[in-house]
C-alpha positions in Angstrom: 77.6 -75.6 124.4 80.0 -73.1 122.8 82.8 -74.9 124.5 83.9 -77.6 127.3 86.0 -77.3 130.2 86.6 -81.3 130.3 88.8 -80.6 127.1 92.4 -79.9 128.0 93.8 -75.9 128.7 97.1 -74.6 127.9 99.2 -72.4 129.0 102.3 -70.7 127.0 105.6 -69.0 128.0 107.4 -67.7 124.8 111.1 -66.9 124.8 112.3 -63.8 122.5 115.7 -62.0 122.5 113.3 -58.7 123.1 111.5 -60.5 125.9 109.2 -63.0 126.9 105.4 -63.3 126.6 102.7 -65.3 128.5 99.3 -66.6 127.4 96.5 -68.0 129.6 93.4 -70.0 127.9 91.0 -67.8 129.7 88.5 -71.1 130.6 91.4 -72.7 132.9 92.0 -71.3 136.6 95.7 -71.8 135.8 98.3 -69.3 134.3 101.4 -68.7 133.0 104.4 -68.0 135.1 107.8 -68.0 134.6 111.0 -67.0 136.7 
């Protein structure tokens, strides 16, 4: 198997002076979101 799903998924919000960025691991249902 190329890769599990029991292994743990991240998530990422990244905080710039230019602006922020957000990153999903593409396996996981989840996302990133920020107010």
């Amino acid at each position: 198997e190329a890769w599990s799903d029991l292994m743990g998924h991240a998530q990422l919000i990244r905080i710039e002076p230019t602006g922020f960025t957000g990153a999903s691991d593409p396996r996981a249902d989840g996302a990133a979101l920020g107010f």
